[in-house]
C-alpha positions in Angstrom: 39.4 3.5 -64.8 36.2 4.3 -66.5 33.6 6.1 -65.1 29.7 4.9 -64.8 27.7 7.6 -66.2 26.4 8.3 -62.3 30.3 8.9 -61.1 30.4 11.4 -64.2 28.3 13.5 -63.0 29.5 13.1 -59.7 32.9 14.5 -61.4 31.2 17.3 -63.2 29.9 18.3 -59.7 33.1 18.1 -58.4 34.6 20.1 -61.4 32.2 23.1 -60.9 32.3 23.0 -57.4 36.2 23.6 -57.9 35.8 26.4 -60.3 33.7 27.5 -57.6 35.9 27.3 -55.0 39.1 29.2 -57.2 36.1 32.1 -57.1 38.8 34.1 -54.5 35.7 36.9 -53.9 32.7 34.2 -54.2 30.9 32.7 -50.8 28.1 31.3 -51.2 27.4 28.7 -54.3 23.7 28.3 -54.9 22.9 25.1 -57.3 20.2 24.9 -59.5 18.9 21.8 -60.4 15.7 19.8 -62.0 13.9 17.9 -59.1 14.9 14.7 -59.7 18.5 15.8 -59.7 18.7 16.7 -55.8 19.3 13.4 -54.9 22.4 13.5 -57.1 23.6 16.8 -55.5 23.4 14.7 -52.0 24.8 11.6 -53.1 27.9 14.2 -54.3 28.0 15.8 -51.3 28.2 11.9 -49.4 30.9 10.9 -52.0 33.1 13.7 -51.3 33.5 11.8 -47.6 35.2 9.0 -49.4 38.2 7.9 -51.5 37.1 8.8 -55.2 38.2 9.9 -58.2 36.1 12.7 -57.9 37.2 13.8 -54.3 37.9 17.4 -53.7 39.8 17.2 -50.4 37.2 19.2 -49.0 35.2 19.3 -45.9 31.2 19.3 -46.8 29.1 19.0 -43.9 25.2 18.4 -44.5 22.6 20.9 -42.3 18.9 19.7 -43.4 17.3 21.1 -40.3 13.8 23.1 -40.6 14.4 27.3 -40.5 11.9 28.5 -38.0 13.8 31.7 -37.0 17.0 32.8 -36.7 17.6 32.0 -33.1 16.5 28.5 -33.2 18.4 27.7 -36.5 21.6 28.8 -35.7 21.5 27.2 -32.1 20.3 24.1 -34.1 23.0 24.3 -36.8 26.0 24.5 -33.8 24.2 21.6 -32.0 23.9 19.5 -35.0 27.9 20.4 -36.2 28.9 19.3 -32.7 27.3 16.3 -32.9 28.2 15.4 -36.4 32.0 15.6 -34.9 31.4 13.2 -32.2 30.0 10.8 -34.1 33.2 11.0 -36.9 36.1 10.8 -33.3 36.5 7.0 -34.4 37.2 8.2 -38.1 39.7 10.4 -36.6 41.1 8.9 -34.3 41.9 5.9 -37.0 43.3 8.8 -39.2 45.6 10.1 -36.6 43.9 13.3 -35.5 43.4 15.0 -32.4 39.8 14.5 -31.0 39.7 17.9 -28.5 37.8 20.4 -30.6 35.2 22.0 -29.1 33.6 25.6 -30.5 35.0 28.3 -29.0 33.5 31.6 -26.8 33.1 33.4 -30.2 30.3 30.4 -31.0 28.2 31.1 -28.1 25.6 33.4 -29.4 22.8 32.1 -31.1 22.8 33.9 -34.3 24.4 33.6 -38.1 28.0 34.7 -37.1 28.3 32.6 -34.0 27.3 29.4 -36.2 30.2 30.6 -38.5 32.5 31.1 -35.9 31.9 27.7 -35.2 32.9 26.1 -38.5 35.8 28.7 -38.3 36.6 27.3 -35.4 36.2 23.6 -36.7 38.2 24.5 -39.6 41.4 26.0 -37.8 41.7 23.1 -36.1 42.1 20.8 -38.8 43.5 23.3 -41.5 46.4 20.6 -41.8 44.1 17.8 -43.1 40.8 19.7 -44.6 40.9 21.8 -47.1 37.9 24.0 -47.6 35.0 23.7 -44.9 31.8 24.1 -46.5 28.8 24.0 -44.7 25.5 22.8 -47.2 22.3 24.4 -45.9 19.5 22.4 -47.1 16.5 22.7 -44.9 13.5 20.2 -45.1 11.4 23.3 -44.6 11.6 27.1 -44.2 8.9 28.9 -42.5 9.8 32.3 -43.8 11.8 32.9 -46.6 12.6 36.0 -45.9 13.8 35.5 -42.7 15.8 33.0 -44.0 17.7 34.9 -46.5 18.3 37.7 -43.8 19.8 34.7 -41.7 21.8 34.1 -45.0 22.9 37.5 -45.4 24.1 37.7 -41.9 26.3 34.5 -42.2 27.9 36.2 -45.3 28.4 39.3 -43.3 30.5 37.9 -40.6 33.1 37.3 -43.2 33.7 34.1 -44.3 37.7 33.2 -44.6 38.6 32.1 -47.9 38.7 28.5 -47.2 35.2 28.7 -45.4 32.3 28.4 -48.3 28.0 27.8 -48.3 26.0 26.0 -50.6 22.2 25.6 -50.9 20.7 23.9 -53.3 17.2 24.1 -55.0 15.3 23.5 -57.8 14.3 25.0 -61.3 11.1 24.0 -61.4 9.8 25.2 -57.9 13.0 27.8 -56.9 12.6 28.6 -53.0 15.9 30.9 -53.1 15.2 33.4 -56.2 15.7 36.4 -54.1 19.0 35.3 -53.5 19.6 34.1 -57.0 18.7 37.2 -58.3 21.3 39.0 -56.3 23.9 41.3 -57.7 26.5 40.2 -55.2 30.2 39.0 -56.2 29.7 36.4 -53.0 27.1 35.0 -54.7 27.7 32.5 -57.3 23.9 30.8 -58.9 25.0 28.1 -61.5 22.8 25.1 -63.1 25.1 22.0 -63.9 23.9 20.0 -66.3 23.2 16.8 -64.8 19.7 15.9 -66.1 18.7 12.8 -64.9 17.2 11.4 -67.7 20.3 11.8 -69.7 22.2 9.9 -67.2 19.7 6.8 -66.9 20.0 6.7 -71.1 23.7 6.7 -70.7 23.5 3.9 -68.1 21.1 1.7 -69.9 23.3 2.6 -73.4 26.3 1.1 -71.3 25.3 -2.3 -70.1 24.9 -5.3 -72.4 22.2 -5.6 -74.3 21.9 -9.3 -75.6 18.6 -11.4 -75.3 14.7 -10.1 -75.6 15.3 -7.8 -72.4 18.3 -6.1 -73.3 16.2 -5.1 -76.7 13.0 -3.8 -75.0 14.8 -2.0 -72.4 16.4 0.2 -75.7 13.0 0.6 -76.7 12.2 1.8 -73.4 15.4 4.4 -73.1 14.0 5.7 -76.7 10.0 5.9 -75.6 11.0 7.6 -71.8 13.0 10.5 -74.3 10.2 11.4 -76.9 7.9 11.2 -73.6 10.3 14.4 -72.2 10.6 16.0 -76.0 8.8 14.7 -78.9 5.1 14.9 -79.5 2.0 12.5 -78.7 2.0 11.2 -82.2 5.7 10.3 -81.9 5.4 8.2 -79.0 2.6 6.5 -79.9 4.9 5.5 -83.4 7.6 4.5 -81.7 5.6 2.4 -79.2 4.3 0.6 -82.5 7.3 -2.1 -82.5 8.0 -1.9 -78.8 4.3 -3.3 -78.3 4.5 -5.7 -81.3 8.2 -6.9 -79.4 6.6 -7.2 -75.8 3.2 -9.3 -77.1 5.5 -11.8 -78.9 6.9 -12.4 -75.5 4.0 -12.4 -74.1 5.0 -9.7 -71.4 1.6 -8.3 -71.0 3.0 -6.7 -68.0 5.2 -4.9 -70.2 2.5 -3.9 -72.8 0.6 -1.8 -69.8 3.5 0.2 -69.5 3.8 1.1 -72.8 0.2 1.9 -73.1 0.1 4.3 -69.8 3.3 6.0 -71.4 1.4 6.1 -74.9 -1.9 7.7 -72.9 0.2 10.4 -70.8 1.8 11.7 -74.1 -1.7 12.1 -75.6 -3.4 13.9 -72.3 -0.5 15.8 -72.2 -1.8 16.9 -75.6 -5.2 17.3 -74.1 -6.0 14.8 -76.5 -8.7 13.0 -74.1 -10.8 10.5 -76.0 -7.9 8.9 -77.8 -6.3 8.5 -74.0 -9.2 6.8 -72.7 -9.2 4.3 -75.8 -5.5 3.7 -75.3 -6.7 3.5 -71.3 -9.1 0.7 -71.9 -6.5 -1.4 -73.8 -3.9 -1.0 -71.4 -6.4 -2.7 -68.6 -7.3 -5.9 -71.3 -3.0 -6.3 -70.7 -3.5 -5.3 -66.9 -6.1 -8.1 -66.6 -4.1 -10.8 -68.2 -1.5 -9.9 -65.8 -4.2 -11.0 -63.2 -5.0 -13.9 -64.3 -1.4 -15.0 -64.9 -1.2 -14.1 -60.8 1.4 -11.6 -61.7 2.5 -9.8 -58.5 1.8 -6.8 -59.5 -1.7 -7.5 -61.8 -3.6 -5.2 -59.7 -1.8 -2.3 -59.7 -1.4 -2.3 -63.3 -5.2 -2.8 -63.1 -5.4 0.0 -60.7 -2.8 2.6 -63.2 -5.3 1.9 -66.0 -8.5 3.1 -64.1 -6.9 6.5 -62.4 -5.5 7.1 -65.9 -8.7 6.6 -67.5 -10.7 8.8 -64.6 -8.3 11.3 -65.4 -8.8 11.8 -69.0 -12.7 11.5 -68.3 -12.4 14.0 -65.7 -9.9 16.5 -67.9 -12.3 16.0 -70.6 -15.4 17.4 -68.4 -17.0 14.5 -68.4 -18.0 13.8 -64.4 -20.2 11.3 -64.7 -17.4 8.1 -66.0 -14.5 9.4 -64.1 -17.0 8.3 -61.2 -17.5 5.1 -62.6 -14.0 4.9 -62.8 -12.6 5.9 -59.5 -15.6 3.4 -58.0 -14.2 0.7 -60.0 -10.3 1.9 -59.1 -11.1 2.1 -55.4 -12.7 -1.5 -55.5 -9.7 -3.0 -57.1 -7.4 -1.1 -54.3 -9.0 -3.0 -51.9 -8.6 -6.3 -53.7 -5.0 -4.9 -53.6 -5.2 -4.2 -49.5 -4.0 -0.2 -50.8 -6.0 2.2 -48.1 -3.6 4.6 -49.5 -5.1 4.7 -53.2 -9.1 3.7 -52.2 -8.8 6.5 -50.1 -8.0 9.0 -53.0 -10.1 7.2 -55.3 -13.1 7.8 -52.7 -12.2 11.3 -52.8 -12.1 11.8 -56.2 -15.4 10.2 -57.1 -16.9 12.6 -54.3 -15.2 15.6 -56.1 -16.6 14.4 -59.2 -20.7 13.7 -57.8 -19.7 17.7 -56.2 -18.9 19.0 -59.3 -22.6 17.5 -60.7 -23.8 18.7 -57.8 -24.8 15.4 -56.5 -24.1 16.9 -52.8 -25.5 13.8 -51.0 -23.8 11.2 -53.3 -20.5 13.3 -52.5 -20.8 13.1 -49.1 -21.2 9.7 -49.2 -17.7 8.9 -51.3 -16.2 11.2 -48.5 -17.6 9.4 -45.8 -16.3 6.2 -47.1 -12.8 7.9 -47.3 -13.0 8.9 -43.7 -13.7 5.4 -43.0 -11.1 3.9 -44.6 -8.8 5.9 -43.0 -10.3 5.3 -39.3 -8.8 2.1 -40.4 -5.1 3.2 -40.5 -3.0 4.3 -37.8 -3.4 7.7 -36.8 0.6 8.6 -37.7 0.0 7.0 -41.5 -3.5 9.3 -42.1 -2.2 12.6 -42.3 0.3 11.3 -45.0 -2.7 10.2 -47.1 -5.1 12.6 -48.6 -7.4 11.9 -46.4 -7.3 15.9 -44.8 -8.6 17.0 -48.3 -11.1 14.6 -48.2 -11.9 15.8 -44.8 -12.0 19.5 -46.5 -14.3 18.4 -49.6 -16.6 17.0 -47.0 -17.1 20.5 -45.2 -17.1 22.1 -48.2 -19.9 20.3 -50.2 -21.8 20.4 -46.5 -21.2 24.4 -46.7 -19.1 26.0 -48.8 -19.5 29.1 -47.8 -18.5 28.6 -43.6 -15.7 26.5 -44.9 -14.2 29.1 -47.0 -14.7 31.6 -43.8 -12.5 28.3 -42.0 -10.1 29.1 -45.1 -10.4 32.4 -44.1 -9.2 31.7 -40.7 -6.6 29.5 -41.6 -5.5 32.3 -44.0 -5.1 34.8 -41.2 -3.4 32.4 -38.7 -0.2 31.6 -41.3 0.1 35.2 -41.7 -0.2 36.3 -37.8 2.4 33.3 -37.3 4.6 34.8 -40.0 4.4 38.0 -38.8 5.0 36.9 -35.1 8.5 34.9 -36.2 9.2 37.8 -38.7 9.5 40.3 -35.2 11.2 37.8 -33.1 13.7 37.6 -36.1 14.1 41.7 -36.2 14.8 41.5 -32.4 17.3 38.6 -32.5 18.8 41.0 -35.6 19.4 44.2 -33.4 20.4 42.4 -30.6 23.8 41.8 -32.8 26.4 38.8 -33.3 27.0 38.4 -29.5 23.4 38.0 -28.6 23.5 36.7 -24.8 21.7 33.4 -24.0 19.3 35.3 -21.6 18.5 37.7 -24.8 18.3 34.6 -26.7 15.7 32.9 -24.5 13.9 36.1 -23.8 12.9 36.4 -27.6 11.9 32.3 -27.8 10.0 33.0 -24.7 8.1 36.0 -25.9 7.6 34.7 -29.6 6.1 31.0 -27.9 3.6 33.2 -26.4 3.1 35.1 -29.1 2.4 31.9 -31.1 0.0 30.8 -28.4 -1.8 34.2 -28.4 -2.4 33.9 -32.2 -3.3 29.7 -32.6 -5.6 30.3 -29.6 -7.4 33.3 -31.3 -7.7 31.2 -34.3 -9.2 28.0 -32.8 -12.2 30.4 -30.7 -12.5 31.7 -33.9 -13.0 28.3 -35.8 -15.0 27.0 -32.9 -17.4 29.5 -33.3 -17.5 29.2 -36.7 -18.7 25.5 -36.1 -21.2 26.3 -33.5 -23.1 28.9 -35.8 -23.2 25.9 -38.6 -25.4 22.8 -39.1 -25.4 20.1 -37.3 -24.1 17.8 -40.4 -21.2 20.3 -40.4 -20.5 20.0 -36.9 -20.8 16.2 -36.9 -18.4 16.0 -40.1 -15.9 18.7 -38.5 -15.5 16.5 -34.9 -15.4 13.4 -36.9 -12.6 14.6 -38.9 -10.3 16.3 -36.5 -10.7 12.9 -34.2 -9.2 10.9 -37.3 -6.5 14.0 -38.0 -5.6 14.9 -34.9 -7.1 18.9 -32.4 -4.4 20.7 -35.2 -6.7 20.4 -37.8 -8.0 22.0 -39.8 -5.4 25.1 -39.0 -1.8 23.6 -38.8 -0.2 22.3 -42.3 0.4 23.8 -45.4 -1.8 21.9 -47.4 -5.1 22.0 -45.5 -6.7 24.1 -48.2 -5.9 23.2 -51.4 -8.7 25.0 -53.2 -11.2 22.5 -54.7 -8.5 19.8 -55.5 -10.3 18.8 -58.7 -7.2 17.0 -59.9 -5.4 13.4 -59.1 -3.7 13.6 -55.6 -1.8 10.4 -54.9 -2.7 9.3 -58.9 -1.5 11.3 -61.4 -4.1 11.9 -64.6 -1.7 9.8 -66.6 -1.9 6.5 -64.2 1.1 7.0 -62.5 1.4 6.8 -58.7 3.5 9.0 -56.6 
């Protein structure tokens, strides 16, 4: 049977991971992939659970808990292996297996080689019906690197069997993992499939049938999305020529915005500004016809066209009309009932007044983002970019006590580093067989530790505020009510600099 251009992949996956696996001296198999590609290294990792043609006959299991130390992830690894077995008993039992493993007394320590002695443990049980076990080690977040790669290192010491293997994945254009990659180590195997994403939406577009009008635009589409990736501004915009001519004589205006907010990112990507806002303001004529045609999603075509457009004003230095158009943008994402995108549009048109050092006009677009997100639950605000806002606001009030805040902040991350880097370096010489009253000894001692240090930060922030204006202090109360007693000192993105750029909009109209 023929294979979809997705299941391809999925096979060229499976065929690395195989070559991979024939590696007699090689552990640990660290892929490298463009962003939008992880989601394909998961769905081949979920496929290999089922009957394909692009099975293995391997056992990968999925880790994507947070690394915070070594202690707490490898006691979080063994609770979440356990309890990925329980939940598959039915499975087994339906397949005729036994359902009495438990990890053994070599598990017991919380460290690197008692999570592998787990998974050893797992995979002598069921060396009859698995073949290789591989544990995938892909944490939503890693609080030290570092500490991290020791915690690798360690797992890799213990001696992994041959028919034990790791994987972690990551990406080319932001690697996490390049001290590992970098690795002269024959355990260590770094290797970038070729699975680009792109690609594989041409392929799946080339495939299907493509009678009638839509069938012939969506080509047009698959050609304009690979000059966008490759080919130059003037390109695109000759390619979009008959695309556009196709999509008016169907009277798709919807379609026409699209092709114009492609056109205009090729050209800013070219830094080619004024020609972008032109092709800007004739994308919005289409987005307003969609509109008035009560198309569902008129507005936020409308809405694409005016962050694109402040984004070219705004890369082109001029202030003053990427205000007018993050006003107009955040009026029409109210008409569209989207806090989300009023909110950034608020902020940006108070980074812009900053910028012409219109400080009281600036304060007033931040003050309207604040309000606007008083509106939203209190769970949904942090995931906005409302805590920049909240940062711009300080900072046109009094940039220089904000940046000694930064300052703070600054310190804090590092003291907390520092404090999980030692509790990692004791948890290291207490060895593999770390006792649980060792284990809880070091937790206990680096909780305090943690406590010690955010405490010292917030006295230092509070007094930071009581030395400063009364605006500031107003402003800072009123924003940590909305984001919560944390803030400003917890998160990663608290301080992004002066943002200056599109949050939640991209400069090319896009939305993320």
């Amino acid at each position: 049977m023929a294979l979809n251009p997705v299941e391809r992949r999925l096979a060229h996956l499976c065929g690395e991971w195989i070559t991979f696996r024939e590696n007699r001296a090689a552990r640990l198999l660290l892929w490298q992939v463009e962003n939008d590609c992880l989601r394909l290294l998961q769905a081949f990792f979920e496929s290999q659970k089922h009957d394909t043609p692009y099975r293995s006959g391997d056992l990968f299991i999925v880790f994507d808990a947070p690394f915070e130390h070594s202690i707490q992830y490898s006691r979080v690894l063994k609770q979440s292996l356990v309890g990925q077995y329980e939940a598959s008993r039915d499975e087994l039992v339906t397949q005729g297996e036994a359902t009495d493993w438990l990890p053994g007394p070599a598990s017991a320590p919380h460290s690197p080689e008692g999570f592998v002695a787990a998974l050893c443990s797992l995979g002598s049980r069921y060396h009859h019906s698995v073949g290789t076990v591989v544990a995938v080690l892909l944490p939503q977040l890693v609080m030290d690197e570092a500490a991290f790669v020791s915690w690798v290192e360690r797992a890799l010491g213990r001696g992994l069997p041959e028919r034990m293997r790791l994987i972690l994945a990551d990406t080319l254009g932001t690697p996490q993992h390049q001290e590992l990659a970098t690795r002269d180590d024959p355990r260590i195997v770094v290797a970038q499939p070729q699975v680009n994403a792109l690609n594989m939406a041409q392929e799946t577009f080339a495939q299907e049938a493509t009678t009638g009008p839509a069938g012939v635009f969506r080509n047009h589409l698959t050609g304009l999305a690979a000059l966008l990736e490759k080919g130059s501004a003037d390109q695109v915009k000759a390619k979009a020529l008959d695309a556009l001519a196709f999509a008016r004589a169907q009277q798709w205006s919807d379609q026409e915005v699209v092709l114009r907010l492609m056109v205009a990112g090729a050209l800013l990507k070219e830094a080619r500004c004024s020609e972008a806002i032109q092709v800007y303001e004739a994308a919005r004529l289409a987005a307003e016809k969609t509109v008035a045609a009560e198309h569902p999603a008129g507005r936020k075509l409308v809405l694409q066209t005016w962050f694109g457009q402040a984004g070219a004003h705004l890369a082109d230095g001029d202030e003053a009309q990427a205000v007018v158009c993050y006003d107009q943008a955040t009026a029409v994402a109210q008409q569209d009932r989207n806090p989300i995108l009023a909110i950034e549009a608020q902020r940006m048109a108070g980074y812009c007044r900053w910028r012409q050092g219109d400080v009281d006009g600036a304060l007033v677009c931040y003050g309207r983002a604040l309000a606007m997100g008083a509106q939203l639950r209190a769970e949904v605000r942090g995931m906005t970019t409302l805590p920049l806002a909240a940062v711009d606001m300080l900072r046109a009030v009094d940039p220089e006590r904000m940046a000694s805040v930064e300052a703070v902040k600054l310190r804090l991350d590092r003291q907390l580093e520092q404090d999980r880097r030692e509790a990692g370096e004791q948890a290291a010489a207490a060895g593999a067989t770390i006792s649980e009253a060792s284990a809880l000894q070091i937790e206990s001692q680096l909780d305090e530790s943690l406590a010690r240090s955010r405490q010292a930060a917030e006295d230092e922030l509070q007094q930071l505020v009581a030395d400063g204006s009364g605006t500031f202090a107003a402003c800072f109360a009123n924003s940590r009510r909305l984001l919560g007693s944390d803030w400003p000192l917890v998160g990663t993105a608290a301080f992004p600099g002066l943002s200056g750029g599109p949050g939640l909009a991209a400069a090319d109209g896009s939305t993320g």
